[in-house]
C-alpha positions as CSV (number, residue, x, y, z in Angstrom):
1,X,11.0,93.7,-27.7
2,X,11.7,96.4,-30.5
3,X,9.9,95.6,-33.6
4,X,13.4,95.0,-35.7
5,X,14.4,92.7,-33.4
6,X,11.9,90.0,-33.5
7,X,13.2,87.5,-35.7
8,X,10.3,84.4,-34.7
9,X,7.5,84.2,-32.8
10,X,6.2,80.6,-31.7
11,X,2.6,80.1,-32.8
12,X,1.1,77.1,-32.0
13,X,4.3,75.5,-30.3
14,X,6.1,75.8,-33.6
15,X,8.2,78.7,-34.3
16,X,7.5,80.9,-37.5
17,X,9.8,83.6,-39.1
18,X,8.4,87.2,-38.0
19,X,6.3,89.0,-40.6
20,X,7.5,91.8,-42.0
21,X,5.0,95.2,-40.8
22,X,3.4,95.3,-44.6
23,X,2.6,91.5,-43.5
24,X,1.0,93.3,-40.3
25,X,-0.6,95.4,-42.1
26,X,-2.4,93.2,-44.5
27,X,-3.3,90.9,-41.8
28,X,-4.8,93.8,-39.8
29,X,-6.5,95.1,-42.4
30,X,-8.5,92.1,-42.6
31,X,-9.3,92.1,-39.8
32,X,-10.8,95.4,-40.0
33,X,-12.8,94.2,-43.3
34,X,-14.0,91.2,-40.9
35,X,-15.0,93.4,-38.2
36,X,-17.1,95.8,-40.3
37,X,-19.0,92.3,-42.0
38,X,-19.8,91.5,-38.8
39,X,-20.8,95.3,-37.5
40,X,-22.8,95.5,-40.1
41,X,-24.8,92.3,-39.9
42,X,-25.2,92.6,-36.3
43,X,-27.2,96.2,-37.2
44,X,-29.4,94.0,-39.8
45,X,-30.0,91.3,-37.1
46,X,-31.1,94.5,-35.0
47,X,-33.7,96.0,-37.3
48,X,-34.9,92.6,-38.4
49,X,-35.9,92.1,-34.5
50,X,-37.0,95.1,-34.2
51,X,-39.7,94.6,-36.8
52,X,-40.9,91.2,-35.5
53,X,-41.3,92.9,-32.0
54,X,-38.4,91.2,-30.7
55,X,-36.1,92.3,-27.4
56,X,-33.0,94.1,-28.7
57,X,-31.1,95.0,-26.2
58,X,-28.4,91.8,-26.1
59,X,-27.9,91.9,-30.1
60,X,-27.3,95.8,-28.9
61,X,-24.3,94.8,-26.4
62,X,-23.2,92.8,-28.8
63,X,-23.0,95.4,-31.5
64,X,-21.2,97.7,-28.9
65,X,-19.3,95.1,-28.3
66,X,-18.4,94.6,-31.9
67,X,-17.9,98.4,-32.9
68,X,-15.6,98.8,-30.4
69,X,-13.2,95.9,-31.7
70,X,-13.6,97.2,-34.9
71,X,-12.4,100.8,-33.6
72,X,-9.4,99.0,-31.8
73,X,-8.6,96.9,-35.4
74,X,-8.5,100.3,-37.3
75,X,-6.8,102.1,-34.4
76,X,-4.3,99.2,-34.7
77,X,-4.2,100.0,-38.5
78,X,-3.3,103.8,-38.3
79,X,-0.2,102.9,-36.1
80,X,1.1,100.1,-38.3
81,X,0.5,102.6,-41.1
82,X,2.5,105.4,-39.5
83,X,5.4,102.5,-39.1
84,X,5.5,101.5,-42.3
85,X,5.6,104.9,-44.0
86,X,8.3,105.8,-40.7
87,X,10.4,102.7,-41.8
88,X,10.1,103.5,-46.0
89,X,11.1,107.4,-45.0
90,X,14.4,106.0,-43.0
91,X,14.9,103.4,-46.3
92,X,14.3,106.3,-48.4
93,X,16.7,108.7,-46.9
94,X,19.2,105.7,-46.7
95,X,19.3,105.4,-49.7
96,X,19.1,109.6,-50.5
97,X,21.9,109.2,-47.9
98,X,23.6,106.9,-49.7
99,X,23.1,108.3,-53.1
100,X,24.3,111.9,-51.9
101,X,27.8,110.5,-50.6
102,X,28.4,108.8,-53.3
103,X,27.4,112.0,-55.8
104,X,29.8,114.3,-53.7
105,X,32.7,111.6,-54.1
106,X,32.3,111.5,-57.8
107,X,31.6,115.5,-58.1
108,X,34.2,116.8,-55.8
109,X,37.4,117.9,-56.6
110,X,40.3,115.7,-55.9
111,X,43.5,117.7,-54.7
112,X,46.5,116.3,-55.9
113,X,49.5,117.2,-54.0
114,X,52.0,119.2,-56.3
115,X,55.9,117.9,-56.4
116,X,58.0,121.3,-56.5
């Protein structure tokens, strides 16, 4: 379904207004901020095993695991940015649109019809 035209989505069996994409955005971007916390502990958990002697190698599919989520959160975060800056360039040139009709109503010459 077209972004514009979702108007509720259910979550949790109860049905919510849809969030607006600077909503999106926000919420994704958390996400991404979550995802590099837990990138970056995961590499301390790593080198903390590493000096005790430990075996690495799960904590290192988990980390893989984990930087590849995060690289999916902040590829999700370059597309909602591209839509929100698309949908602000369409408001913009709306309302440039909008502005510029109204400016050549005002600033054009009316032609009155002359009675001979």
């Amino acid at each position: 379904m077209p972004y514009a035209q979702k108007s509720r989505h259910l979550l949790n069996g109860i049905a919510r207004p849809a969030m607006s994409l600077e909503d999106d955005l926000r919420r994704v971007e958390e996400h991404v901020a979550e995802a590099r916390r837990l990138v970056q502990r995961q590499k301390g958990l790593i080198i903390r095993l590493r000096a005790v002697g430990a075996k690495t190698l799960d904590a290192q599919r988990i980390l893989w695991l984990l930087e590849s989520n995060l690289r999916r959160f902040e590829e999700h975060t370059d597309r909602l940015r591209a839509n929100v800056r698309r949908q602000k360039r369409r408001q913009n040139c709306g309302l440039f649109s909008a502005c510029k009709a109204a400016a050549a109503r005002i600033t054009s010459p009316t032609i009155t019809p002359s009675i001979i």
